[in-house]
C-alpha positions, 0 to 999 in steps of 0.5 A: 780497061774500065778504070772507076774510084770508088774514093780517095784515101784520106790522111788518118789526121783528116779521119781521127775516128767515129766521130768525124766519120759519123759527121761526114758519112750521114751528109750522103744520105737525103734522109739527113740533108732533109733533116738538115735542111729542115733545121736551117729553114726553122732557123731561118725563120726563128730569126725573124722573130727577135727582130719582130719582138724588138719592133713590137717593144720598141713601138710599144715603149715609145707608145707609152712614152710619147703618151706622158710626155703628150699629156706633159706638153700642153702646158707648152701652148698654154704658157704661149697664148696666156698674157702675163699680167705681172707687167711692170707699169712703165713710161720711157720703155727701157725701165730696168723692171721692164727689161727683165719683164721682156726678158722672161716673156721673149716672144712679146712683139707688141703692146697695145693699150687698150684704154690709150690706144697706142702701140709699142713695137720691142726693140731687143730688151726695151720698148718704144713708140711704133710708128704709124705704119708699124702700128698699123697691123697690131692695132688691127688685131686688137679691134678684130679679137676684141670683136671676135672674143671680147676682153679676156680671150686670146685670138689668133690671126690668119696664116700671113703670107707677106710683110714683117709677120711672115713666117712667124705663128701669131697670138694676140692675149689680153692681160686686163690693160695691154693686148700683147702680141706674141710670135713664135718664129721657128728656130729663133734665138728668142724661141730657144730661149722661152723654151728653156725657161719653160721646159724643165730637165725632167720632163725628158721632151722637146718640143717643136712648130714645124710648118706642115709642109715640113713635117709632110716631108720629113714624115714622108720619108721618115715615118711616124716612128722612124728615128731621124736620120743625120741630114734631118738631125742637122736641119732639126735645131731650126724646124725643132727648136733643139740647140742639143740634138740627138737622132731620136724619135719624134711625133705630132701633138695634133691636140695642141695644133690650134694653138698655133694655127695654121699651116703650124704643127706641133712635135714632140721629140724624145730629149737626147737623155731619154732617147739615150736611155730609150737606146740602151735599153733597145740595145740591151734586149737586143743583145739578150733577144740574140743571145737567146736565138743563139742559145735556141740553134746552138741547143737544137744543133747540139740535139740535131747533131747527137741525133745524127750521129746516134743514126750514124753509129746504128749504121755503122753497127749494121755494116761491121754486122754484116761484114763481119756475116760476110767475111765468116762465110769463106772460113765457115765453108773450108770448116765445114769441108774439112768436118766432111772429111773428118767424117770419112771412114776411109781416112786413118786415125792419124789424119782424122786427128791432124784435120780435127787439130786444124778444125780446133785452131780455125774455130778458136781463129773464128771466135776471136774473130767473131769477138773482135766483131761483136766488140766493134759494135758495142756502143763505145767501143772504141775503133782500133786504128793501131794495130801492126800489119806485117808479114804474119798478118799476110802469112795467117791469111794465106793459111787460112783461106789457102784450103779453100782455094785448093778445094775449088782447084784454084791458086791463091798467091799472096805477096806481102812479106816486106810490108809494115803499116798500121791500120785496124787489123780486123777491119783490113781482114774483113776486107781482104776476105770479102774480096778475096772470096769475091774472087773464089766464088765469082772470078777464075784463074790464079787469085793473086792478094799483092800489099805494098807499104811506103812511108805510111802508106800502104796498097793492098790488091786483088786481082782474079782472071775472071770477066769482071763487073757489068760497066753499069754495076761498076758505074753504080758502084762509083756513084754510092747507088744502092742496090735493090733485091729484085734488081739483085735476084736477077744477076747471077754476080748476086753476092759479089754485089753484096760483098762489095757494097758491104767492102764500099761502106768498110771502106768509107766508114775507115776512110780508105781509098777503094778502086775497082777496075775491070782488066783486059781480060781480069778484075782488080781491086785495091784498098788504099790506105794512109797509116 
């Protein structure tokens, strides 16, 4: 025996109606998976594009951002190399005006007098006589900047590889009578501080010297627009000259480099204010740039899915059509064999009467039916998935098609007289009937229609004694194959094929179970359906 499941039944609340069915039939077909597969990829692709959109806003802003506050920065350098000469005249070096004097200017190493030649080196707030050796490199600076610059110029040494002054960007400034020594030493309490009482609130930057072998390896691993991560924010105070760091953009000033010479570079880094509100604006057009990007899938989903389903009803439509086309084929034939009869002269006045009543009440049956098919395919109509079947149900159908098989000298023997459950009634008699006239036209022996219902679910089968299906039509059955004309044409089983793919896609839209199985000798086939 050739045992094949078309599919399985489904619990009525897994099936609610049209519209689960309109979303779960269309996923058969490589129509609507290329479609859908279409959506996903533009999908996928339109998600590239907020990100691409907040990379070109976020290079742009810090663009325009960095370019004021570039333009703002180079009065940084110049306050560095310029010598104040406000100095207060002194003698002794701790003089209270002079001790608030250095307290301003805190990156004063030196004094040289340019008229007496002596040397003082600063000792925290105060100054005091330098010794021979200490007086040896300041004095040096002074003679070579007054030979390469004359007296109201700045001059820089070269980079210092050993001794007290390495490590440190050096600036030699005259002010008129004192030749001031500066030096800048990155992340020095004294650095911090003259950047504070140079830097004010609003200007939004911070400003740094980082030795360009440091700015190499940060930018290497950073990039020029990259935020900082934790590890280079910890070390940031010290090469950045920020006590209050956030993680944030940062960028070289190659204009102000000369000031400090070399190896030294100069940055400027967003302040932890601005770099916040450059943060919540990024964070804020992110939110809206994904919002519109769910707002786009969730439209064209929505028009996608009213699409499919439109297609799906069309389809639906067209299989209630021509089941119904199919199902009115046997009672149109016992119709027409009894309007035969009504033509023979040789039958009595009273017979000719009885078979005109009984072709009156199978015409008034055909409109209903005929109504209740057409009603089906009406856009909103609703399915009717309620009505009662019991033994009248199973007594009308046995009357109807009873003459049909008598005719042909067959027996039809139907058993569902203790049977109750609920499924669409006009549905159920589409199906009984294709395959009970499956069974008439294509099957032999006695044709037996057999229902059984318990708790809600209920089988109904049909069995013939006839040779069955092919095993590879049986097999294409089970896999949902389409079949075509020409292949059609050459079988003789052409209609039996065609009822049971219009019985195959009932089945499916209604979501009940169908099994067809050839016996030995014989064919069955069985709805299963859960009320």
């Amino acid at each position: 025996m050739s045992l094949v499941h078309l599919s399985h039944p489904r619990p009525r609340a897994l099936s609610p109606g049209r519209w689960a069915r309109a979303f779960r039939l269309p996923s058969q077909k490589a129509a609507a998976w290329t479609v859908l597969a279409l959506w996903a990829a533009v999908c996928a692709l339109l998600a590239l594009v907020p990100r691409w959109w907040l990379e070109g806003w976020s290079v742009k802003t810090q663009d325009r951002w960095f370019s004021a506050a570039l333009a703002k920065a180079g009065r940084i350098p110049q306050a560095w190399e310029n010598a104040d000469s406000n100095m207060p005249k002194f003698t002794r070096g701790d003089e209270p005006a002079l001790q608030k004097y250095l307290a301003r200017e805190c990156l004063i190493e030196a004094l040289v007098d340019a008229k007496a030649d002596r040397v003082w080196v600063r000792v925290q707030d105060r100054l005091r006589p330098a010794t021979a050796t200490e007086a040896i490199q300041p004095r040096d600076w002074t003679i070579r900047a007054l030979a390469a610059t004359g007296t109201h110029r700045r001059w820089i040494p070269e980079r210092l590889r050993t001794g007290a002054w390495q490590g440190k960007s050096i600036v030699v400034a005259f002010d008129g009578q004192w030749w001031q020594v500066k030096a800048w030493t990155p992340g020095s309490p004294e650095v911090e501080r003259w950047l504070e009482q140079n830097l004010e609130s609003k200007d939004g930057y911070r400003f740094g010297v980082l030795n360009s072998s440091d700015y190499r390896d940060q930018t290497r691993k950073l990039g020029n627009h990259s935020f900082l991560t934790s590890q280079a924010s910890n070390a940031a105070p010290r090469t950045l000259q920020v006590t209050d760091l956030s993680e944030a953009p940062f960028r070289n000033a190659p204009d102000l480099n000369h000031y400090f010479g070399d190896p030294w570079i100069v940055v400027v880094m967003m302040s932890p204010g601005e770099f916040q509100s450059f943060r919540n604006a990024y964070h804020f057009r992110r939110r809206m740039a994904w919002l519109a990007y769910g707002a786009l899938v969730g439209i064209s989903g929505l028009g996608l899915a009213l699409f499919l389903f439109s297609q799906q009803r069309e389809r639906i439509q067209a299989d209630h059509l021509a089941s119904l086309a199919h199902s009115l084929k046997t009672p149109l034939a016992v119709l027409r064999s009894r309007c035969d009869t009504v033509l023979n002269k040789d039958l009595g006045r009273e017979t000719r009467q009885s078979h005109l009543l009984q072709i009156g009440s199978e015409i008034s049956q055909l409109t209903r039916l005929i109504e209740r098919g057409l009603e089906q395919t009406r856009p909103g109509s609703q399915q009717p998935s309620g009505d009662l079947i019991d033994s009248a149900f199973f007594e009308d159908l046995d009357e109807e098609l009873t003459p049909a098989f008598e005719a042909r000298g067959r027996q039809l023997e139907v058993y569902g007289s203790i049977v109750a459950f609920h499924a669409p009634a006009s549905s159920l008699r589409t199906a009984l009937v294709t395959l009970l006239e499956n069974a008439l036209l294509h099957g032999a022996g006695t044709v037996e229609l057999r229902a059984v219902s318990d708790k809600g679910h209920a089988t109904l089968c049909v069995q013939d004694e006839g040779p069955g299906l092919p095993p590879d039509i049986l097999e294409a059955l089970s896999s949902g194959t389409s079949f075509k004309p020409p292949i059609l044409g050459a079988s003789p089983g052409t209609g039996q094929h065609l009822g049971l793919i219009m019985l195959r896609n009932l089945a499916r839209n209604e979501g009940w179970g169908l099994r067809l199985e050839n016996l030995e000798p014989g064919f069955r086939a069985c709805l299963e359906i859960q009320s």
